[in-house]
C-alpha positions, 0 to 999 in steps of 0.5 A, a space after each residue: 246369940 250372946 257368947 258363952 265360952 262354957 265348956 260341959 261334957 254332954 257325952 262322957 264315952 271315955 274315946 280312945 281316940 275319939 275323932 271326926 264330929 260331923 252334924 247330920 242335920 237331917 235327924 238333928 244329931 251330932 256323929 263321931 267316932 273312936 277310932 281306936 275302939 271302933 265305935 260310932 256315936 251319935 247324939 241327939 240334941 232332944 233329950 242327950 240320948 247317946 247311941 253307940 255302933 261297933 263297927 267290923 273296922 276302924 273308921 277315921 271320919 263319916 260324913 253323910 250321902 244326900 242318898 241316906 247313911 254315910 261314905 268314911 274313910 276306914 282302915 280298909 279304904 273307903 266305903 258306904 257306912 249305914 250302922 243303923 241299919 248295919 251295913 259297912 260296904 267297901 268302895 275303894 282302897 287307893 293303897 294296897 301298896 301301903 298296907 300300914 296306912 289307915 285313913 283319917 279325917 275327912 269332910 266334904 266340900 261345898 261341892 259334896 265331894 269327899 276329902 280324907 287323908 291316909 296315915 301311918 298308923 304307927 305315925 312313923 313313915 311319912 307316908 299319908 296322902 290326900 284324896 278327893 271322892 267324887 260324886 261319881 266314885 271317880 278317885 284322885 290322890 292330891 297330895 302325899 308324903 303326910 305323916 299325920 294328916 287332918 282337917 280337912 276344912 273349906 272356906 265359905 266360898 268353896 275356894 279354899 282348904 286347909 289341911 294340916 300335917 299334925 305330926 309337923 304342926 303345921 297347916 297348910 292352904 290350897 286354892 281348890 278350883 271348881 272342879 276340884 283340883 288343888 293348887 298354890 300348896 303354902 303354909 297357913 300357920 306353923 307351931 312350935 313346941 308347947 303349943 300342942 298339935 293342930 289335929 281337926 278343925 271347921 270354919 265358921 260363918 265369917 270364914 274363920 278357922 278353929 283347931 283343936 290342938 292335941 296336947 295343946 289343951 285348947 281350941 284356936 280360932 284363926 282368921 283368914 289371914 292366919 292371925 289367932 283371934 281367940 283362944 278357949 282353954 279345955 278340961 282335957 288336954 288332947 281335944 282331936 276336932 270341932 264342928 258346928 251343930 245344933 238346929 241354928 249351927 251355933 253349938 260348937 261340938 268338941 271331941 277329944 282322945 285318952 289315948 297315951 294318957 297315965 293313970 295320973 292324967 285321967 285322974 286330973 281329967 276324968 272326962 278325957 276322951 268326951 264330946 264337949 259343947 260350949 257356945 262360941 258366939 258365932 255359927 257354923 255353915 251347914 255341910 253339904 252331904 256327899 254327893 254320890 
């Protein structure tokens, strides 16, 4: 398809922090969350209809289960979510000894296995940490001592994950073995001041990695070697993540935050806490559900 770098707002929910855009290909829908407000969202590409769940908690991402509904991570740890049918069921929470965390972001891999980091909710203590569900429940702690964790993204081949550090403006990569494990921890790209914060992201078919930047006002495209490709300007300046959707994965959906913003900024960017939708000339890869 030709490339159309057109930006349009295709749900105005005016999110406080709207977050974790997932395509859920089996009802031709696009999902997402404001964490803040504790709603979930879902957008169907026949006809732009837009439903809206309170759930009882916050959710910071949702993905969904080859068994129906979804797994997220929550401020109460993680559980199964199925809003359409009501249903907000604990799993496990890794952190009763952290009480101030909340999970974040959180995707699956190639695998189906579920990633998603814990934060500060306060973004204060660096006291975030990464974690893998397997199909089994089994739940491993990968990484700690985040502040504001996100991503996470796979490569093609499953054998690479970014995750970021918002907070330090810094990405990370991780060769992931088949079995799940994490090593060879290195910085992908490091921000300085000015050029916004690296919040969720998604790789594309050619193995490319996009951004979002919180208060960068743009999304970022970066090949595998860390070299920025291209750059999309955005209406709003806290776009918070991206991911491909659409029946042949060649829309790029964007959600983005008001959170923090005064009564000046909304009135210069009154789509602020929307879904945006533009074409990148390129496509997405189908996420796998999870697996369990």
């Amino acid at each position: 398809m030709a490339e159309d770098k057109t930006i349009s707002c295709v749900a105005d929910v005016k999110a406080i922090l709207g977050e974790g855009p997932v395509w859920v290909e089996r009802e031709a829908a696009l999902y997402w969350v404001d964490i803040t407000g504790r709603r979930i969202f879902r957008l169907s590409v026949e006809g732009g209809a837009v439903t809206t769940w309170e759930p009882p908690f916050r959710i910071g991402s949702l993905v969904p289960r080859a068994a129906g509904g979804f797994v997220g991570g929550t401020e109460q740890g993680l559980a199964w979510l199925d809003p359409a049918a009501g249903r907000y069921e604990p799993i496990a929470d890794p952190e009763p000894d952290r009480p101030g965390n909340r999970f974040n972001d959180g995707k699956t891999d190639r695998r189906g296995r579920f990633w998603a980091g814990t934060m500060d909710a306060r973004e204060a203590e660096a006291s975030g940490a990464l974690y893998r569900l397997d199909p089994d429940l089994a739940l491993a702690r990968i990484d700690d001592g985040y502040r504001v964790t996100n991503g996470p993204a796979f490569s093609r081949d499953g054998g690479l994950m970014y995750h970021s550090d918002s907070a330090l403006r810094t990405i990370y990569a991780f060769d992931i073995g088949e079995g799940g494990a994490a090593s060879n921890k290195r910085v992908f790209a490091r921000f300085g001041e000015g050029e916004g914060y690296p919040d969720g992201m998604t790789v594309d078919a050619e193995d490319c990695l996009w951004v979002a930047f919180w208060d960068g006002w743009c999304l970022r495209r970066f090949s595998p070697a860390g070299e920025c490709l291209a750059e999309l300007a955005m209406p709003v300046q806290r776009p918070t993540s991206c991911a491909f959707g659409g029946p042949d994965l060649d829309r790029l959906f964007i959600t983005s935050a008001r959170r923090g913003l005064g009564a000046e900024a909304l009135a210069n960017q009154p789509q602020a806490g929307g879904l945006f939708l533009l074409a990148p000339g390129v496509k997405g890869i189908a996420e796998t559900p999870f697996a369990g």
